[in-house]
VOPAGU-2260 file (C-alpha; in pm, 1 decimal, decimal comma):
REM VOPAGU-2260
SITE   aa  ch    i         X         Y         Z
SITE  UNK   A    0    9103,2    7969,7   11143,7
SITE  UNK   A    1    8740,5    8079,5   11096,3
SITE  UNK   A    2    8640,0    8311,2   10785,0
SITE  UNK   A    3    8335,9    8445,6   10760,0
SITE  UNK   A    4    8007,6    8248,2   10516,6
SITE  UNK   A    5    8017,2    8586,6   10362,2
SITE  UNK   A    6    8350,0    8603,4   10195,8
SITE  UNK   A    7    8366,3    8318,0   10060,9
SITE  UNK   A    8    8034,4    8425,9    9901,4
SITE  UNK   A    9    8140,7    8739,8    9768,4
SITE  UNK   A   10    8463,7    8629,6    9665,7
SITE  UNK   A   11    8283,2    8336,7    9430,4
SITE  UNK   A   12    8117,7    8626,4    9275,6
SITE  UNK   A   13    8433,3    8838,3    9181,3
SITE  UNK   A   14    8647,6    8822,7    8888,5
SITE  UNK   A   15    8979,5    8698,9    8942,9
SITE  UNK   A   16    9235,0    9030,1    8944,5
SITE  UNK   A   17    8955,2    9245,9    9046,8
SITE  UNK   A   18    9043,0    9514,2    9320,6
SITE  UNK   A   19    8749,6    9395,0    9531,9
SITE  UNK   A   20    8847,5    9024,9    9467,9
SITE  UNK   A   21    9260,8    9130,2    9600,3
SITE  UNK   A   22    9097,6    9323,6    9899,5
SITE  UNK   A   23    8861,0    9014,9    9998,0
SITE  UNK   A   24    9170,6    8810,4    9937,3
SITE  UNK   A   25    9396,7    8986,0   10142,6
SITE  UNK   A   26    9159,0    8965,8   10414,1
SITE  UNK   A   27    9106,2    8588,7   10421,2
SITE  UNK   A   28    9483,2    8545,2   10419,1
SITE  UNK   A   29    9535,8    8777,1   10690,7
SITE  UNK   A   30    9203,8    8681,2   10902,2
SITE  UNK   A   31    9352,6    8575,2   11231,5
SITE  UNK   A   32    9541,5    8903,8   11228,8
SITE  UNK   A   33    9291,0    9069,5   11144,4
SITE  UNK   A   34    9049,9    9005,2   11439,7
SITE  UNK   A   35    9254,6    8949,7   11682,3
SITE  UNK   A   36    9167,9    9264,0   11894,3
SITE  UNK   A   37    8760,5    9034,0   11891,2
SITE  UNK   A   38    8995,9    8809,3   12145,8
SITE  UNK   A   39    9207,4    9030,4   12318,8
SITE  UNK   A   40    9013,3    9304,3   12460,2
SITE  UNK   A   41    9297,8    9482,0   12549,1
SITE  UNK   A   42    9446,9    9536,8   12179,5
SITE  UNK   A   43    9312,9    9801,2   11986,6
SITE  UNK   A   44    9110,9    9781,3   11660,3
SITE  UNK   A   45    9330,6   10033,6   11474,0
SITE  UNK   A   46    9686,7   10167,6   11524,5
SITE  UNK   A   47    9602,0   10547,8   11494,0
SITE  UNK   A   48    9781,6   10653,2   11827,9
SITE  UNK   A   49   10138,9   10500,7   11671,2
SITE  UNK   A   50   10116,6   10663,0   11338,3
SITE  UNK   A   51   10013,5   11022,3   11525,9
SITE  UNK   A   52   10337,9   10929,3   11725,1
SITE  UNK   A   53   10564,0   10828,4   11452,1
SITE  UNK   A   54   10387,9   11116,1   11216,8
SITE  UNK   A   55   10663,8   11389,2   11267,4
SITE  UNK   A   56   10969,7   11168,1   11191,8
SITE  UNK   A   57   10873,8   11091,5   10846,3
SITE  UNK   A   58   10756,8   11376,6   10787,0
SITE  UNK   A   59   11079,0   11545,0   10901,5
SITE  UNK   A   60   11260,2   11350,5   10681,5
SITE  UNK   A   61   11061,6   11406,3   10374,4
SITE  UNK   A   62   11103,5   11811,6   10436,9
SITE  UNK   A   63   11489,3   11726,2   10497,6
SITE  UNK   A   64   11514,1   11503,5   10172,8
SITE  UNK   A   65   11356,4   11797,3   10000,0
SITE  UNK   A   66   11545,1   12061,3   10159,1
SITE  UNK   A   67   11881,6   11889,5   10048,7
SITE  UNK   A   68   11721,8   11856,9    9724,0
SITE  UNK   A   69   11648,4   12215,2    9639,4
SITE  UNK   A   70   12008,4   12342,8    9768,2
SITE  UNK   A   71   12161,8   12121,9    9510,3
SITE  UNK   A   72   11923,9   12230,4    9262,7
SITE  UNK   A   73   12033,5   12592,9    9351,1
SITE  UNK   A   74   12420,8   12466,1    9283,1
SITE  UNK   A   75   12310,8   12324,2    8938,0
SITE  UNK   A   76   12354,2   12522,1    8623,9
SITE  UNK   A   77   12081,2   12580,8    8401,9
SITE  UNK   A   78   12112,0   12446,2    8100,6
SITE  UNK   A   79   11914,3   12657,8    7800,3
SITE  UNK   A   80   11784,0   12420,8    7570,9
């Protein structure tokens, strides 16, 4: 596993439970990962074509969650307070 000179460099600068110190983190862990699409020319870099697919599903059920949820909240009696 290689990680870049310059994380390790920023990261010694950082303080500890800093959000750029957890982001720089999160990438060392994950570096492998990461750059894998540097070895395999065939991967992408980003995974924008499967979120555009999956897109309408959840957002289907989020309208159908809240759709449910405002017929009940129809059914409900108001309560005066």
């Amino acid at each position: 596993m290689h990680h870049s000179a310059f994380h390790h460099f920023a990261r010694s600068g950082l303080p500890e439970g800093s959000a750029s110190a957890k982001a720089l983190d999160y990438s060392l862990r994950r570096w492998e990962a990461l750059t894998r699409f540097v070895d395999e020319g065939q991967l992408p870099a980003d995974n924008n074509w499967i979120e555009n697919q999956i897109r309408p599903i959840a957002i289907g059920r989020n309208n159908w969650l809240f759709a449910i949820l405002g017929r009940w909240m129809e059914q409900v009696p108001q309560i005066d307070v």
